[in-house]
ROTOR-608618 format. One line per field, with one value per residue: z, y, x of N, C-alpha, C in turn; residue number from 0; residue in three letters. Coordinates in steps of 0.1 Angstrom, whole numbers, plus 2048, in hexadecimal, padded with zeros to 3 digits. Example, Ala and Ser with C-alpha at 12.3 -4.5 7.8 and 13.67 -1.06 7.14 Angstrom:
// ROTOR-608618
n_Z = [84E;847]
n_Y = [7C7;7EA]
n_X = [884;880]
ca_Z = [84E;847]
ca_Y = [7D3;7F5]
ca_X = [87B;889]
c_Z = [84E;84F]
c_Y = [7DF;800]
c_X = [884;881]
k = [0;1]
r = [ALA;SER]
This chain:
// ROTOR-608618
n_Z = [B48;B40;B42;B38;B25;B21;B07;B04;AFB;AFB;B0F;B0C;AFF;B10;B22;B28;B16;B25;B42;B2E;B2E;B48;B53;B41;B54;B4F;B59;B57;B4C;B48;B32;B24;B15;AFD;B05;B1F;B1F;B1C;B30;B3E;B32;B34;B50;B58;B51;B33;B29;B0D;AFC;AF4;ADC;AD2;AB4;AB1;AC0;ADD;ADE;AE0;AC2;ABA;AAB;AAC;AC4;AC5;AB5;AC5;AD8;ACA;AC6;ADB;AE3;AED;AF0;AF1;AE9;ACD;AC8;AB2;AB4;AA1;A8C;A71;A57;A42;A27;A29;A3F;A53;A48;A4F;A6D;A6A;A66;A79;A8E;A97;AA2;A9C;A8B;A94;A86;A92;A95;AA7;AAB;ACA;AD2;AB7;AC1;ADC;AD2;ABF;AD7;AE3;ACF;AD1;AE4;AE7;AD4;AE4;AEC;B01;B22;B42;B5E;B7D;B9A;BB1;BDC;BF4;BFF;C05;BF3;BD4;BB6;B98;B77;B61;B65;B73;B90;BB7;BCD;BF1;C09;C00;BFA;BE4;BE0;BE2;BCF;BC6;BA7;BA7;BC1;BBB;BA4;BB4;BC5;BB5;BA5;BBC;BC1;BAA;BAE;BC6;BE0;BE2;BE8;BE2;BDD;BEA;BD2;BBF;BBA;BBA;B9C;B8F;B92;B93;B7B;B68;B74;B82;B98;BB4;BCF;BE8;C01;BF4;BED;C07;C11;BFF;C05;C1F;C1E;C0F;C1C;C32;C22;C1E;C38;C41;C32;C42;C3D;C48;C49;C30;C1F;C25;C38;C36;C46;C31;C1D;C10;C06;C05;BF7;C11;C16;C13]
n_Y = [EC0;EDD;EEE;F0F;F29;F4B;F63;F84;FA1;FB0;FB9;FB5;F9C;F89;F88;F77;F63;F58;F4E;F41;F2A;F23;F18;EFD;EF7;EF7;F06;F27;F41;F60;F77;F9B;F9F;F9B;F98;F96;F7B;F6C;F6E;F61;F45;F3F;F3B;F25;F06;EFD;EF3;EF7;F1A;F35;F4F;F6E;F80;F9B;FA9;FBD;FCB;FAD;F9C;F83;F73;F78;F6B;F53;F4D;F50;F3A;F25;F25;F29;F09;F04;EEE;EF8;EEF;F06;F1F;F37;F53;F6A;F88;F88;F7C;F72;F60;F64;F6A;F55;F41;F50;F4E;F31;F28;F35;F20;F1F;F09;F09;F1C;F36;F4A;F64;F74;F57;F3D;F2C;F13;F06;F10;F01;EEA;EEA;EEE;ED6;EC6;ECE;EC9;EAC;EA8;EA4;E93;E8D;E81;E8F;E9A;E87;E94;E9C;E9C;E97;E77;E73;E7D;E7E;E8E;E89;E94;E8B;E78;E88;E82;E80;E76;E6C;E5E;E49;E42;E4D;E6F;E80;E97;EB6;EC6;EE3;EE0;ECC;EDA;EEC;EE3;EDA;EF0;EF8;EE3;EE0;EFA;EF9;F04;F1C;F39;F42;F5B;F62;F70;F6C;F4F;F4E;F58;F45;F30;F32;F42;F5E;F5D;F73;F6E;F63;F67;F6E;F65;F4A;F3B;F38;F25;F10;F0A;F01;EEA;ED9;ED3;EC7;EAE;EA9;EA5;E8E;E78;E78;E87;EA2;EBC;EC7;EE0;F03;F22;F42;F62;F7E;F75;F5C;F40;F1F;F00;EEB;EE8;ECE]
n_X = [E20;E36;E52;E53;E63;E57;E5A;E4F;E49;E30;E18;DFB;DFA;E0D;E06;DE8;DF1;E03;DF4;DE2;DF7;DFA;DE2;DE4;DF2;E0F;E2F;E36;E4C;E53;E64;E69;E7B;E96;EAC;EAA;E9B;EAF;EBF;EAC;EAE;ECD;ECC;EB9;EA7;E98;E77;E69;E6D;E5C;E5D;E57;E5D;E64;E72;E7D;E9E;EAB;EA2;E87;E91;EB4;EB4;EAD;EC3;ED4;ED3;ED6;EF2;F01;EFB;EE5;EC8;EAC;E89;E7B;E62;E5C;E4A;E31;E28;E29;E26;E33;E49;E63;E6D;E64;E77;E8F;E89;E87;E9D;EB5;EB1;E97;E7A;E61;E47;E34;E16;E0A;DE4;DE0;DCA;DC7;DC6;DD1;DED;DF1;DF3;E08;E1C;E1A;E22;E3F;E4A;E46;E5C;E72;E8E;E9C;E99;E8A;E9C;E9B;E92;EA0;E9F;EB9;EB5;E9F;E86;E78;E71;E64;E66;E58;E47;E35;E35;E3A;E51;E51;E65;E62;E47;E2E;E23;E06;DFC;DEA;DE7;DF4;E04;E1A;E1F;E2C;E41;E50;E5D;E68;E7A;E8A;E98;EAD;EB5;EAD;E9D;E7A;E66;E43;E35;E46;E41;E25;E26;E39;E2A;E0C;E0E;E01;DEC;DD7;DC2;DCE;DD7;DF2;DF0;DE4;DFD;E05;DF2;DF5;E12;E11;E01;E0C;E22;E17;E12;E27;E31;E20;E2F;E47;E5A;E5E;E72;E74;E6B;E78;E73;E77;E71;E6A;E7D;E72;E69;E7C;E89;E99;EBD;EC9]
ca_Z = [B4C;B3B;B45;B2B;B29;B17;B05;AF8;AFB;AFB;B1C;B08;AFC;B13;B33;B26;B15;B34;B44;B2C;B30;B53;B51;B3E;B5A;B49;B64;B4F;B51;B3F;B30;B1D;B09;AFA;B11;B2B;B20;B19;B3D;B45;B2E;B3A;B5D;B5E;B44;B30;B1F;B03;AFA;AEB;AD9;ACB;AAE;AB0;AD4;AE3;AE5;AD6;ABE;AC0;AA2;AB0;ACF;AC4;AAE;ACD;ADE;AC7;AC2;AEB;AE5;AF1;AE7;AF5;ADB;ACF;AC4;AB0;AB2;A96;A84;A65;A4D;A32;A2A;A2A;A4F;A55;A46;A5C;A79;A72;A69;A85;A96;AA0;AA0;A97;A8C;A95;A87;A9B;A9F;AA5;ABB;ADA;AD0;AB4;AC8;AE4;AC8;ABC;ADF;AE4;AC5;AD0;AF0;AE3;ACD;AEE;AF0;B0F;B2E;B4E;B68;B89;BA2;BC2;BE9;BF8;BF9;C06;BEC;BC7;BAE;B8B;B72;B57;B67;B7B;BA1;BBC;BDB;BFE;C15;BF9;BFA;BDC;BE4;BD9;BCC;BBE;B9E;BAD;BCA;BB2;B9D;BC1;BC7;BA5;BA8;BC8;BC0;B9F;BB3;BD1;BEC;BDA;BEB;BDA;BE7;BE6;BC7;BB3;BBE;BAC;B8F;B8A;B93;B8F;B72;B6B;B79;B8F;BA6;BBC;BDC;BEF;C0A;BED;BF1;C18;C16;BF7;C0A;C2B;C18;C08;C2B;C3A;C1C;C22;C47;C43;C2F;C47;C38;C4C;C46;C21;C1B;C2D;C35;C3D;C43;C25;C12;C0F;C08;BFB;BFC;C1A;C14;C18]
ca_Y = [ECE;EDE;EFD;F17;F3C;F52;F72;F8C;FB0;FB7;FB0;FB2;F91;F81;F80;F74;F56;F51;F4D;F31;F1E;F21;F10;EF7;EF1;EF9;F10;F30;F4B;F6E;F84;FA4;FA3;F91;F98;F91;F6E;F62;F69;F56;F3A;F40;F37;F1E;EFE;EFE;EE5;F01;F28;F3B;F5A;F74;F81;FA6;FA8;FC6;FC5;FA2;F96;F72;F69;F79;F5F;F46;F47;F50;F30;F1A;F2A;F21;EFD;EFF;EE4;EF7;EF3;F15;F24;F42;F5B;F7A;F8B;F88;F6B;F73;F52;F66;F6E;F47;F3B;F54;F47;F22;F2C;F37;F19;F1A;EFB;F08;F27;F38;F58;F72;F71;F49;F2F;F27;F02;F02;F11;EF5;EDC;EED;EE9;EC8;EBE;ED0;EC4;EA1;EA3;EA9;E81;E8E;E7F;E9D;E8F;E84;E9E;E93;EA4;E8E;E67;E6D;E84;E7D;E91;E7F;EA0;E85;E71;E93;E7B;E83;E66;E72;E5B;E3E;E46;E56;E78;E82;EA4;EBF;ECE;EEE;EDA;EC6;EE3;EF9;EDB;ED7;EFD;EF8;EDC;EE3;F00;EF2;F0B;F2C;F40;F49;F64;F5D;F79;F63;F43;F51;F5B;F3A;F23;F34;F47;F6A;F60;F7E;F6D;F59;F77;F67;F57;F3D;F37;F32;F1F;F02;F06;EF6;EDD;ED6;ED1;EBD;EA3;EA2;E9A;E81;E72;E72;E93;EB2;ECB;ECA;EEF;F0B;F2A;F4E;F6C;F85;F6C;F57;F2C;F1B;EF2;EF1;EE7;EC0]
ca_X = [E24;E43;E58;E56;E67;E4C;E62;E45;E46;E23;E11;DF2;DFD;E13;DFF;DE2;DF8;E09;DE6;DDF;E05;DF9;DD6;DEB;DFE;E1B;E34;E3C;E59;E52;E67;E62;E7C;E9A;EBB;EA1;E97;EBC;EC7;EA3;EB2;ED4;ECA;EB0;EA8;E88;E74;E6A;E70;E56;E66;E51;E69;E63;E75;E88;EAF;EB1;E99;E8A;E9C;EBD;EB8;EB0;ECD;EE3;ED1;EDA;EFE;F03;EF9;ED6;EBE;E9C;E81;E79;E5A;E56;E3A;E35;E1D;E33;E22;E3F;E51;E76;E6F;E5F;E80;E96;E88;E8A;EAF;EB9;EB3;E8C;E78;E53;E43;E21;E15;DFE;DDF;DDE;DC5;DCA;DC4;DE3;DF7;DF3;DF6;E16;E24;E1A;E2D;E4A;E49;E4D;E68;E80;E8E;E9B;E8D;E8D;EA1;E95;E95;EA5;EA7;EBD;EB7;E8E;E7D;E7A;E69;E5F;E5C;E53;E3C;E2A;E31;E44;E52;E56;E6A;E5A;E3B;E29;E1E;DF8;DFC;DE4;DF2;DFE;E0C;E22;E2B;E36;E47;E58;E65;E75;E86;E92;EA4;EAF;EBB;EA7;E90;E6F;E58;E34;E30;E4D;E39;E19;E2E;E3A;E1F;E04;E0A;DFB;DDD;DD8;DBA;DCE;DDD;DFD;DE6;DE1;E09;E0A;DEB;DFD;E20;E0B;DF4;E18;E2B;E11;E12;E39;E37;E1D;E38;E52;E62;E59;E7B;E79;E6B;E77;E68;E7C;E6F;E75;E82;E66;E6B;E84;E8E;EA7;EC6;ECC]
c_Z = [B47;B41;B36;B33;B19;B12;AF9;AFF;AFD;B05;B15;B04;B05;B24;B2F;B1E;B1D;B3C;B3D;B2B;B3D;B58;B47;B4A;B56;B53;B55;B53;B45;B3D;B24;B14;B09;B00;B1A;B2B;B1A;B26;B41;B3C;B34;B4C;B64;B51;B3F;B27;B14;B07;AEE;AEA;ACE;ABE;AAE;ABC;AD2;AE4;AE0;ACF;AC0;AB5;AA2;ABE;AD1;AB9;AB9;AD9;AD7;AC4;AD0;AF0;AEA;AEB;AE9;AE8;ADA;AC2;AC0;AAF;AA5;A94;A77;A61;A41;A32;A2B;A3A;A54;A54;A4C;A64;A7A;A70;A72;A92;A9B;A9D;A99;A94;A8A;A95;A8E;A92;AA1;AB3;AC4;AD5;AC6;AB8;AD3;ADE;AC4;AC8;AE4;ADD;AC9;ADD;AF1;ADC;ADB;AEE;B03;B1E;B3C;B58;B72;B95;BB0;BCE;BF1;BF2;BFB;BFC;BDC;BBE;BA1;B83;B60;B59;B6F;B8E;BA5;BCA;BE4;C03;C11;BF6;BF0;BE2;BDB;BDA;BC5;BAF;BA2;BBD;BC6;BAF;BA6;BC1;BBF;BA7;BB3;BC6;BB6;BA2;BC3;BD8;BE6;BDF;BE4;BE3;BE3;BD5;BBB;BB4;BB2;BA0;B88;B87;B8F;B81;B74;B6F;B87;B9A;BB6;BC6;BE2;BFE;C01;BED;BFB;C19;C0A;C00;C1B;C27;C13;C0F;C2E;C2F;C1D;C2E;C4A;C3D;C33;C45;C3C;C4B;C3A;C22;C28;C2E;C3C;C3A;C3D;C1D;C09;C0C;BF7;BFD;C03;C15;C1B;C1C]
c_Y = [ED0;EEA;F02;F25;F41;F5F;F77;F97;FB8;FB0;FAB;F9C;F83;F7E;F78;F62;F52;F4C;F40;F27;F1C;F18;F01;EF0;EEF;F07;F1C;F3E;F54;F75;F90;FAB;F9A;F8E;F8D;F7A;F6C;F63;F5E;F49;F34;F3A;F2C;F0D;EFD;EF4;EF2;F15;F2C;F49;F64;F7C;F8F;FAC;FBB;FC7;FB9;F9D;F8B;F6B;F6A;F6D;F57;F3F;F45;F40;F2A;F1A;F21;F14;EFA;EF9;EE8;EF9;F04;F15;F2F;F49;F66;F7B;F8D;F7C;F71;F66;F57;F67;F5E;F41;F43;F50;F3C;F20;F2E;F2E;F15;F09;EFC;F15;F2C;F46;F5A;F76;F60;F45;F2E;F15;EFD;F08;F05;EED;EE0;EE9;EDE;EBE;EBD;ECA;EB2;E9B;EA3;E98;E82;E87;E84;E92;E91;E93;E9A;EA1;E9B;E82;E6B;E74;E85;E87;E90;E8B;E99;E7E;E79;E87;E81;E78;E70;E65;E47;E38;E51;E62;E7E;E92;EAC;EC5;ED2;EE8;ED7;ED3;EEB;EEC;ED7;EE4;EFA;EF0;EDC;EEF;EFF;F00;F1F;F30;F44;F4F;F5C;F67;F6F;F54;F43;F53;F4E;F31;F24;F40;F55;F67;F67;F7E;F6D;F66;F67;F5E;F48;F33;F2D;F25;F0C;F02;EFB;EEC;ED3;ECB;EC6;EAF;EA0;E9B;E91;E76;E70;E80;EA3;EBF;ECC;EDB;EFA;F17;F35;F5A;F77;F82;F65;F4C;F29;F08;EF3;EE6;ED8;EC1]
c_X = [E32;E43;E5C;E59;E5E;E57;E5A;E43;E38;E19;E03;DEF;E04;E0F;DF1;DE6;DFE;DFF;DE5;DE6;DFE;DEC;DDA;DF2;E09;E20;E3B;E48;E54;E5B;E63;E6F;E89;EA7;EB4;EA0;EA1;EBE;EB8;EA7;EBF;ED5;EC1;EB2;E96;E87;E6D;E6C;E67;E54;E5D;E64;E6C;E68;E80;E95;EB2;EA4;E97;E91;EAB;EBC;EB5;EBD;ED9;EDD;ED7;EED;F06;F01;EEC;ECE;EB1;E96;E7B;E6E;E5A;E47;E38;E2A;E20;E31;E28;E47;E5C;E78;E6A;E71;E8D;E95;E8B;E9B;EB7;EB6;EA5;E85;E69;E50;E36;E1E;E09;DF5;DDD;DCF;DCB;DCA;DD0;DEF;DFE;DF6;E05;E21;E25;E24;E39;E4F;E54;E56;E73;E84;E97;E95;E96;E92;E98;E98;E98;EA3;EA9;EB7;EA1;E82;E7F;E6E;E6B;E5C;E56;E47;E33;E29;E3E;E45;E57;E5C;E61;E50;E36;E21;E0F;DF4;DF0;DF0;DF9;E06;E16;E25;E36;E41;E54;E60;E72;E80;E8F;E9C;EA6;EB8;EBA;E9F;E89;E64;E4B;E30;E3B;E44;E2E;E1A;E2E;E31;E14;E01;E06;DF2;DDB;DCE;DBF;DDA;DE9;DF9;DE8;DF0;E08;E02;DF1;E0B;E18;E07;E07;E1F;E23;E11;E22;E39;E2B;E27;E47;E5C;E60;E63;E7B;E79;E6D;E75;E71;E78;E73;E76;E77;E6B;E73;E83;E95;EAD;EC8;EDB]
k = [0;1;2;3;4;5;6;7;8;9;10;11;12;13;14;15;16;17;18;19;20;21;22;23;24;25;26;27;28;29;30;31;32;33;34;35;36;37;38;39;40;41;42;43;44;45;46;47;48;49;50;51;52;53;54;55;56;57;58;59;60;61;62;63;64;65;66;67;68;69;70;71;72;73;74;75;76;77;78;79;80;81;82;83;84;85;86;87;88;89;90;91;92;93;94;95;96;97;98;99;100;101;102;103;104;105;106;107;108;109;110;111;112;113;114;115;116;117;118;119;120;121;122;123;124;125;126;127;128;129;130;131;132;133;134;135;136;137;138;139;140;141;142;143;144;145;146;147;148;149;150;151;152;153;154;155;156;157;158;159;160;161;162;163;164;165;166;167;168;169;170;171;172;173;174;175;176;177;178;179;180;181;182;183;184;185;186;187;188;189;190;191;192;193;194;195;196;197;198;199;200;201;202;203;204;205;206;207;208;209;210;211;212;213;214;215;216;217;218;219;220;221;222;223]
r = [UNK;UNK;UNK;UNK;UNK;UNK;UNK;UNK;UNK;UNK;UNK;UNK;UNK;UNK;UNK;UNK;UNK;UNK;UNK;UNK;UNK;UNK;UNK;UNK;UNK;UNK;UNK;UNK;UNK;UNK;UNK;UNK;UNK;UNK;UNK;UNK;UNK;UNK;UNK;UNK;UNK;UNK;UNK;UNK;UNK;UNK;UNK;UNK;UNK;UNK;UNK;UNK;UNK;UNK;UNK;UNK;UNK;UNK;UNK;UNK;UNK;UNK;UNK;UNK;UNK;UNK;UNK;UNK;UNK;UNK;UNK;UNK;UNK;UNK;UNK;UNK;UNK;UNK;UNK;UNK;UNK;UNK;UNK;UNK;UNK;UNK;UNK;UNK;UNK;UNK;UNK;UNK;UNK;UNK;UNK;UNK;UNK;UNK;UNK;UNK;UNK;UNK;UNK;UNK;UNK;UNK;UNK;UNK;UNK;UNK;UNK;UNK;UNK;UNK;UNK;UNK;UNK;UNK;UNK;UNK;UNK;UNK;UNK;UNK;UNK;UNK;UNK;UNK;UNK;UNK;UNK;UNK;UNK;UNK;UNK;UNK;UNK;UNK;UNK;UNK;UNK;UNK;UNK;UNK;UNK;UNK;UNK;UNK;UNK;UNK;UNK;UNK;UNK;UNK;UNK;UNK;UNK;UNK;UNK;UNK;UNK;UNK;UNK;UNK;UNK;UNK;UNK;UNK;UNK;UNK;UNK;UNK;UNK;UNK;UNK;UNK;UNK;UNK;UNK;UNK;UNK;UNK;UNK;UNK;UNK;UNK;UNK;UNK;UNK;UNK;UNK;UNK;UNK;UNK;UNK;UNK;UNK;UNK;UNK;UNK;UNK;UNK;UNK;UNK;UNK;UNK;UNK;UNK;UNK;UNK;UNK;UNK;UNK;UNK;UNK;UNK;UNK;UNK;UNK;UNK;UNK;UNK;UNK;UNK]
């Protein structure tokens, strides 16, 4: 599972591939255009950025130039419907790392991110809360209180969210967003009912204040 920021202007396109990052198990972030997905780069860390080139306000070949300008190492994917080699070789100029014109497979696309994936030599740090709760975003485990925790996917990924922002509230409609992707079956019941399944695998392991829950606000990690 990687965190990607998706930036494509055309829902036609970009819920429907958000949908299959999300069947991936891959956590996705959308924007709809290219200001947009620099403050989502700006504020988060991604293991790739996939930049349609034709964007709104900043093109993807304007931000991925201003990525790499800022020191950022996320691998970057272009999208287009421009199979001209001057525009191929603009893009990998500006810093990208692969480029895939429109309309593509579904199957080299996943192959494309797979590759990209593995060039990171990076390895994600450990995710701590306090001394009793570890989460592993290399190895997909997480330790309660020393004790491996036996997670569902979407358990893990809710889990992974929170902790990667530690003392954030997320409503149940940002929840779905993140975790589950555009897939527009799953109603905010499906939240309450993973934040419980969630809880109750914490305090069999000894750990029952991790997540907390305020009306409004909706659940964050509490504050160690």
């Amino acid at each position: 599972m990687a965190r990607i920021l998706l930036v494509e202007d055309d829902p036609r396109i970009s819920r429907p591939l958000a949908r299959e990052l999300a069947r991936e198990l891959h956590t996705c972030d959308l924007a709809e255009d290219g200001e947009a997905g620099w403050s989502f780069l700006e504020a988060g860390n991604y293991d790739l950025a996939i930049l349609d080139i034709l964007l709104p306000r900043l093109t993807g070949i304007e931000l991925c130039q201003r990525i790499r300008s800022r020191g950022l190492d996320t691998p970057v994917l272009l999208l287009t419907a421009l199979d001209e080699v001057k525009d191929k070789v603009a893009g990998l100029d500006s810093g990208a790392d692969d480029f895939l014109v429109k309309p593509f497979a579904l199957d080299e696309l996943h192959a494309r991110i797979r590759a990209l994936l593995r060039r990171k030599v990076t390895t994600p740090p450990v995710l701590s809360w306090g001394d009793q709760l570890h989460l592993d975003p290399q190895q997909k485990q997480a330790r309660a209180g020393g004790r491996q925790l036996e997670l569902t996917p979407r358990e893990y990924q809710l889990l992974e969210l929170l902790m990667r922002s530690p003392g954030v509230f997320f409503t149940a409609a940002e929840i779905l967003d993140k975790v589950w992707g555009w897939d527009s079956s799953p109603g905010k019941g499906t939240v309450k009912t993973h934040i419980k399944s969630l809880r109750d695998k914490l305090r069999l392991a000894g750990q029952p204040e991790v997540i907390e829950t305020r009306y409004g606000r909706g659940y964050r990690l509490r504050p160690t």
